[in-house]
PDB file of N, CA, C and O in Angstrom, chain B, residues numbered from 101:
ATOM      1  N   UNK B 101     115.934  85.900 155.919  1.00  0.00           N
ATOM      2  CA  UNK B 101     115.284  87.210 155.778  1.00  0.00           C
ATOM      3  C   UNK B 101     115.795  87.924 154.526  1.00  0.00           C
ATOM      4  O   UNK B 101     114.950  88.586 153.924  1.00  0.00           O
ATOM      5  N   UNK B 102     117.330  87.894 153.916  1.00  0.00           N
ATOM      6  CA  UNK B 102     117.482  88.430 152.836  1.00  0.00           C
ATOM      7  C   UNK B 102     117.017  87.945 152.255  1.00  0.00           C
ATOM      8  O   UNK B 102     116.112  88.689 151.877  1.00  0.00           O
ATOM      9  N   UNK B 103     116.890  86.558 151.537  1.00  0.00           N
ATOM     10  CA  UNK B 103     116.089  85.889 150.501  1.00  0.00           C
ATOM     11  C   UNK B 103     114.598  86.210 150.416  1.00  0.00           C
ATOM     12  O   UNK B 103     114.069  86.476 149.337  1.00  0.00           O
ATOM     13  N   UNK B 104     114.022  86.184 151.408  1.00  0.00           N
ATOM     14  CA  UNK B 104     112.638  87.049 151.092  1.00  0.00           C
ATOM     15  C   UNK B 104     112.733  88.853 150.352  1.00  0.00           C
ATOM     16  O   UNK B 104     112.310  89.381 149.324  1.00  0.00           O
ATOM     17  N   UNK B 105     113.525  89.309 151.546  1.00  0.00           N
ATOM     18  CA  UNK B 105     113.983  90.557 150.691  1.00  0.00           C
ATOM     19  C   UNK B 105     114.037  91.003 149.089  1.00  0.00           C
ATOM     20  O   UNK B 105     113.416  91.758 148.341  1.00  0.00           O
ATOM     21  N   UNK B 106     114.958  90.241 149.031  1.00  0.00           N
ATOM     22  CA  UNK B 106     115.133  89.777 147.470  1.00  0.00           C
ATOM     23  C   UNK B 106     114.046  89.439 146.237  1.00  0.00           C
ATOM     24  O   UNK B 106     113.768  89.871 145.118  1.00  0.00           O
ATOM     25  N   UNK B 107     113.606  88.371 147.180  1.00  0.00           N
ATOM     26  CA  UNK B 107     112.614  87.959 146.259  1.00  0.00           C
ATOM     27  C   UNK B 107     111.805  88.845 146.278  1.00  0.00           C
ATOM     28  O   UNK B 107     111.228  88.791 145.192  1.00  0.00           O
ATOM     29  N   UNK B 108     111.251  89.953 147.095  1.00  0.00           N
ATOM     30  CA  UNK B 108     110.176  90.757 146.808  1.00  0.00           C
ATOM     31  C   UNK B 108     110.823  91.772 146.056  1.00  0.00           C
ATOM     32  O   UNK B 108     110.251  91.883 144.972  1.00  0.00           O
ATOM     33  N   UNK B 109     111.782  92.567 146.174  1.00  0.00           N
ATOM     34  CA  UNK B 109     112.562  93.188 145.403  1.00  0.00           C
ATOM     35  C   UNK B 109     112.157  92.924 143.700  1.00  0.00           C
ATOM     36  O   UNK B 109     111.821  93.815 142.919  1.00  0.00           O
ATOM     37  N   UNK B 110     112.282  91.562 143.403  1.00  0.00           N
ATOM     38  CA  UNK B 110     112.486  90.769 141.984  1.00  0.00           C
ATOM     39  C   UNK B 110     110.700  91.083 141.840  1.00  0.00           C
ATOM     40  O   UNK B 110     110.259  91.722 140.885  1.00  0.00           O
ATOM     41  N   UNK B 111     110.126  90.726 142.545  1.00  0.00           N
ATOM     42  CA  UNK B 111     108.670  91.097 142.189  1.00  0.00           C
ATOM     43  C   UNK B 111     108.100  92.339 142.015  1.00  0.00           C
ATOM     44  O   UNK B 111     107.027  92.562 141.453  1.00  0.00           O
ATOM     45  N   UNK B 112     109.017  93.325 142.626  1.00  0.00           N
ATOM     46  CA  UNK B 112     107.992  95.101 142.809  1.00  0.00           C
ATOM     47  C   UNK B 112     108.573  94.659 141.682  1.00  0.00           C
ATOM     48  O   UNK B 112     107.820  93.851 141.138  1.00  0.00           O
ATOM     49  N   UNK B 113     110.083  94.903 140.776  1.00  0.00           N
ATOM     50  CA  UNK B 113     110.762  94.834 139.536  1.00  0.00           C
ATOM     51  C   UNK B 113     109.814  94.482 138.511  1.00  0.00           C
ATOM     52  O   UNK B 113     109.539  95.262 137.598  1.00  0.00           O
ATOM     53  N   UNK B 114     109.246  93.205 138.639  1.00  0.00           N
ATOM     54  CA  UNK B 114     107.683  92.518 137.365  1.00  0.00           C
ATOM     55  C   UNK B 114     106.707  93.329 137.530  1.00  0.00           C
ATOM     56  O   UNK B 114     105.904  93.479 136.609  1.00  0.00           O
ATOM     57  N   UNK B 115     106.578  93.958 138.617  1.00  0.00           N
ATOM     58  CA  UNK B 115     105.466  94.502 138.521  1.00  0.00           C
ATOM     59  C   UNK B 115     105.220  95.688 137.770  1.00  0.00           C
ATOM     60  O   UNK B 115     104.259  96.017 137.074  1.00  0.00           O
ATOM     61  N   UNK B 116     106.653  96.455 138.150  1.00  0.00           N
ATOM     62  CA  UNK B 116     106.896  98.285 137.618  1.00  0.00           C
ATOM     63  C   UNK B 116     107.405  97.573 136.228  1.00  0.00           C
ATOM     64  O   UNK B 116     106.818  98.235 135.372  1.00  0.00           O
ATOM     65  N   UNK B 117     108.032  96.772 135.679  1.00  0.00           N
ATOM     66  CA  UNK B 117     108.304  96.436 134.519  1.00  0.00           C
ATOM     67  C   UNK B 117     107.354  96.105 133.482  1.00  0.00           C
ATOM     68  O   UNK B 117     107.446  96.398 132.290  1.00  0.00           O
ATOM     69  N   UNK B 118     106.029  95.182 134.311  1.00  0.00           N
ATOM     70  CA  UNK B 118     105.049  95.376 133.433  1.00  0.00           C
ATOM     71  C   UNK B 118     103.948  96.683 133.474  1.00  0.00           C
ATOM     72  O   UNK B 118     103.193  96.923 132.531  1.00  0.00           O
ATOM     73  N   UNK B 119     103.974  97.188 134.266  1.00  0.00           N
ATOM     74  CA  UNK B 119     102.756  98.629 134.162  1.00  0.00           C
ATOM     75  C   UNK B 119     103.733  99.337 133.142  1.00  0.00           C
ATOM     76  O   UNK B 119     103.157  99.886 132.202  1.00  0.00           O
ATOM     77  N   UNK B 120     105.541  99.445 133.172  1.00  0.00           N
ATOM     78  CA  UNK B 120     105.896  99.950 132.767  1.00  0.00           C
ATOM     79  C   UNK B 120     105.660  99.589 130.717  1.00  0.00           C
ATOM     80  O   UNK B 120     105.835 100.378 129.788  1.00  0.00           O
ATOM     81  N   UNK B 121     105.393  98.695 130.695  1.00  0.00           N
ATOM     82  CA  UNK B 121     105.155  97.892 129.443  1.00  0.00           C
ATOM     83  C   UNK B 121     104.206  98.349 128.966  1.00  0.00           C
ATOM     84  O   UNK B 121     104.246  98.898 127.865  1.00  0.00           O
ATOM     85  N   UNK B 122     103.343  98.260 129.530  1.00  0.00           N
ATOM     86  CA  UNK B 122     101.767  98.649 129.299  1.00  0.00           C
ATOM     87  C   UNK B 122     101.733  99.492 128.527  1.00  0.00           C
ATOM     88  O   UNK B 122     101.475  99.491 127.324  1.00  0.00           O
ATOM     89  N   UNK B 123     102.130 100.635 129.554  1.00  0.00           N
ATOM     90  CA  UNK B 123     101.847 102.069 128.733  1.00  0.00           C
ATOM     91  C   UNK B 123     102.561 102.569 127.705  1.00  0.00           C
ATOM     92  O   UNK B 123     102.292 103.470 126.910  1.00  0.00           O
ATOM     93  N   UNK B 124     103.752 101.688 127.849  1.00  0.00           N
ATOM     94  CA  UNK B 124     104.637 102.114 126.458  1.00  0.00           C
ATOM     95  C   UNK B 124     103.813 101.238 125.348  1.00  0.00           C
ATOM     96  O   UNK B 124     103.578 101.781 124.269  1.00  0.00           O
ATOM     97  N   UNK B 125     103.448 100.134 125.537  1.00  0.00           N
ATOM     98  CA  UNK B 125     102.163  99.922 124.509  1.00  0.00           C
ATOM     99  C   UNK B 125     101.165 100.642 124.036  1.00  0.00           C
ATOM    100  O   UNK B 125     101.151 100.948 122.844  1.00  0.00           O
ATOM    101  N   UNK B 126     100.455 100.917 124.648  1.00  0.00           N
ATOM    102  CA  UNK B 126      99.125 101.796 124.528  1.00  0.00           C
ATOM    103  C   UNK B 126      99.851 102.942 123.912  1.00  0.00           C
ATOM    104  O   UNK B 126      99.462 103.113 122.756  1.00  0.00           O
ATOM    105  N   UNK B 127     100.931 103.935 124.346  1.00  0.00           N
ATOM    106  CA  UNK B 127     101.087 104.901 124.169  1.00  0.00           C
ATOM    107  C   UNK B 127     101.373 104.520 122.471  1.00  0.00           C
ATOM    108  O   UNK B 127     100.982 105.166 121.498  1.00  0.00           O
ATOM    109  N   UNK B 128     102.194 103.238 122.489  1.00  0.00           N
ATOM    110  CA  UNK B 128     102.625 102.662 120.581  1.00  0.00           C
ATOM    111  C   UNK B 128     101.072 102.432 119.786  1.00  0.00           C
ATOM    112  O   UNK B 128     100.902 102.595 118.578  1.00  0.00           O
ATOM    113  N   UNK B 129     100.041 102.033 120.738  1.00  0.00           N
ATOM    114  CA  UNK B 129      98.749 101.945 119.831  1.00  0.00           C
ATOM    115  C   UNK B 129      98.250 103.548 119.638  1.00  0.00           C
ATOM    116  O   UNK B 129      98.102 104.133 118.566  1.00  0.00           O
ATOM    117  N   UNK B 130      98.074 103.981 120.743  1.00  0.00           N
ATOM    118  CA  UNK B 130      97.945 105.693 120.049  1.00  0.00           C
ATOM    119  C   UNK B 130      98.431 106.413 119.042  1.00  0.00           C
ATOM    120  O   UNK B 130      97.712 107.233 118.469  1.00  0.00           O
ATOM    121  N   UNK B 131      99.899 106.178 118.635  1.00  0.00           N
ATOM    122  CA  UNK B 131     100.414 106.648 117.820  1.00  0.00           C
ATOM    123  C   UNK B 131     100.443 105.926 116.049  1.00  0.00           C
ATOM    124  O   UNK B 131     100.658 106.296 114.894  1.00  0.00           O
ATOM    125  N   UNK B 132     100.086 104.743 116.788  1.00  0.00           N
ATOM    126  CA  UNK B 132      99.385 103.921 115.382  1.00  0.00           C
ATOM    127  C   UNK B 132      98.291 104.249 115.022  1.00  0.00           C
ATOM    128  O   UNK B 132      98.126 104.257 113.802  1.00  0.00           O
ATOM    129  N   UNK B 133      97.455 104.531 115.648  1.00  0.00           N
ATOM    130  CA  UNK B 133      95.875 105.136 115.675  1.00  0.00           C
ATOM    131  C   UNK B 133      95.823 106.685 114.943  1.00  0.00           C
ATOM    132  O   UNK B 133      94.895 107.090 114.244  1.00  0.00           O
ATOM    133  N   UNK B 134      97.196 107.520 115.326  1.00  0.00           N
ATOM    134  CA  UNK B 134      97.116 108.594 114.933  1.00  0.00           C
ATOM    135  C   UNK B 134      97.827 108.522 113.400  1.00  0.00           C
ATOM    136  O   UNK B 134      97.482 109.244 112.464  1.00  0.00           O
ATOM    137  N   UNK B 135      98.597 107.782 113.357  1.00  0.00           N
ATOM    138  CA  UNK B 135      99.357 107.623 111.876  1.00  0.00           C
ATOM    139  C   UNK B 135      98.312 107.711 111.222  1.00  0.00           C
ATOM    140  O   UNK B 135      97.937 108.702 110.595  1.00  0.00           O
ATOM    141  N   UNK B 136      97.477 106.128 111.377  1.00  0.00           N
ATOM    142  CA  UNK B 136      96.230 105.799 110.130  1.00  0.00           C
ATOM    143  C   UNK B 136      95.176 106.788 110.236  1.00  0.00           C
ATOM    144  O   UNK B 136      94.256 106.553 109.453  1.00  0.00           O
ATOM    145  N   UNK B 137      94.978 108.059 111.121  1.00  0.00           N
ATOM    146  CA  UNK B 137      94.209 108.873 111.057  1.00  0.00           C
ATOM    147  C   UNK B 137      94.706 109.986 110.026  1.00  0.00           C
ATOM    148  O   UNK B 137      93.916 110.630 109.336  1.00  0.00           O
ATOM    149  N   UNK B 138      96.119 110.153 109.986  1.00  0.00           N
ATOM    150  CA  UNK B 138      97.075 111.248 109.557  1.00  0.00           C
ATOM    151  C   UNK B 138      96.558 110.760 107.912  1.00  0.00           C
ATOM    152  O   UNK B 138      95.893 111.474 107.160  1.00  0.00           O
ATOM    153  N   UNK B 139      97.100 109.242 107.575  1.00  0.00           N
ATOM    154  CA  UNK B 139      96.963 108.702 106.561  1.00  0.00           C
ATOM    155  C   UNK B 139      95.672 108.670 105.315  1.00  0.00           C
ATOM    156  O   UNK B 139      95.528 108.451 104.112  1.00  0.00           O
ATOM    157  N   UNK B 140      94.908 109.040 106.502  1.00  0.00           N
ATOM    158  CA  UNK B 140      93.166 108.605 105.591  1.00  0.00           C
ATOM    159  C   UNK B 140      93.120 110.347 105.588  1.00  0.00           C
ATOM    160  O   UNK B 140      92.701 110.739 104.499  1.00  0.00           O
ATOM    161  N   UNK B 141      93.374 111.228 106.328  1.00  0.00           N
ATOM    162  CA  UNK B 141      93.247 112.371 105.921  1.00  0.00           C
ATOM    163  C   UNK B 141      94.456 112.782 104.697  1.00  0.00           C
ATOM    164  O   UNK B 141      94.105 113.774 104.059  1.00  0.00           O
ATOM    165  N   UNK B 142      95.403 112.375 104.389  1.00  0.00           N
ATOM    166  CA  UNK B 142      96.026 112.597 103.526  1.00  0.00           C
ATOM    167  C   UNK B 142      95.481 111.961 101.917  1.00  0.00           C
ATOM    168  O   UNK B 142      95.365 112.378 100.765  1.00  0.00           O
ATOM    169  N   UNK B 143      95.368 111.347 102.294  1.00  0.00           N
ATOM    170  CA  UNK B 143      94.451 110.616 101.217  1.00  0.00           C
ATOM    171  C   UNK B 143      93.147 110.942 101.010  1.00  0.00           C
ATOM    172  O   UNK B 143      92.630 110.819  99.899  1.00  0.00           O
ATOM    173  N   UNK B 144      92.508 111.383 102.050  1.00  0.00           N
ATOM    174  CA  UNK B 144      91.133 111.848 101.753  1.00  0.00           C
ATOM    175  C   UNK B 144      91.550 113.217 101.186  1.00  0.00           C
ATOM    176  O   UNK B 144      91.044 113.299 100.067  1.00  0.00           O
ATOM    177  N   UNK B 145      92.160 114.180 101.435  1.00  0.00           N
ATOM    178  CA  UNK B 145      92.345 115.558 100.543  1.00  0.00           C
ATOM    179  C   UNK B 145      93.459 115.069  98.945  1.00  0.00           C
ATOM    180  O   UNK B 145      93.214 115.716  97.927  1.00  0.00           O
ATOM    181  N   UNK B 146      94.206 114.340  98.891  1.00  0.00           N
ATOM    182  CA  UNK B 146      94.479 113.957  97.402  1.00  0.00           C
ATOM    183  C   UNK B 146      93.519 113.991  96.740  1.00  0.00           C
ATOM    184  O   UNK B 146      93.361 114.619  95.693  1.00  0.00           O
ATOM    185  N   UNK B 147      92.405 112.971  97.569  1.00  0.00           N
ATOM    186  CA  UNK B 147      91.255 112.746  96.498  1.00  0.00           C
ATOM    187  C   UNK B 147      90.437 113.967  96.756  1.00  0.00           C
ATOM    188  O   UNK B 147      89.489 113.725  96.008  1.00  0.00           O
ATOM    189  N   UNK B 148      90.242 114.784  97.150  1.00  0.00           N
ATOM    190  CA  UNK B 148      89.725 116.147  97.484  1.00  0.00           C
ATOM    191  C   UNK B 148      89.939 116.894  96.105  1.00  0.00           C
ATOM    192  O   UNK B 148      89.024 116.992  95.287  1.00  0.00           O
ATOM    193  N   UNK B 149      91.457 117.520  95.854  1.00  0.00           N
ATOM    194  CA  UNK B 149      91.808 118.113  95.566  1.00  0.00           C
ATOM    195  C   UNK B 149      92.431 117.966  93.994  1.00  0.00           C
ATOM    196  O   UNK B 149      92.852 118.949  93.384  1.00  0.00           O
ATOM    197  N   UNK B 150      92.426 116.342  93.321  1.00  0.00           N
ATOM    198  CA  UNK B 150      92.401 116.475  92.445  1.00  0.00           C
ATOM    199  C   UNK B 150      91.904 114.850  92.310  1.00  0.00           C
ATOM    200  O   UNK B 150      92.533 113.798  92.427  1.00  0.00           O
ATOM    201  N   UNK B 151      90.363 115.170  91.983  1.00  0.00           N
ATOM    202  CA  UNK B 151      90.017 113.993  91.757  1.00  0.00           C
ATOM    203  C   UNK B 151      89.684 112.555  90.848  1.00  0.00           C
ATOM    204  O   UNK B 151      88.700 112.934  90.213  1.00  0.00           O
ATOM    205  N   UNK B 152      89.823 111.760  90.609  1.00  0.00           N
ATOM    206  CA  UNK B 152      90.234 110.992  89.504  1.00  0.00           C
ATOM    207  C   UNK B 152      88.694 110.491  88.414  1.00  0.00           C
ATOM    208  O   UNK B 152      88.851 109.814  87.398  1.00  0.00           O
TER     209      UNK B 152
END
């Protein structure tokens, strides 16, 4: 009975470890998403503001 214990233990663990993964992903693609948004607006007003 402990060894089952256990072993399910080790599994909620994969489980909350990967949802936990997930979102720290997504949350890293959002913030990549927002960089290259930050980026093209920075660059889009350079070229705005003094243009070549």
């Amino acid at each position: 009975a402990m060894r089952s214990f256990i072993n399910n233990l080790i599994f909620f663990y994969k489980i909350m470890f990967n949802i936990r993964f997930q979102s720290y992903f997504k949350i890293f693609k959002k913030s990549i998403r927002s960089f290259e948004l930050v980026d093209i607006f920075i660059h889009y007003n350079n070229n705005f503001f003094n243009p070549l």
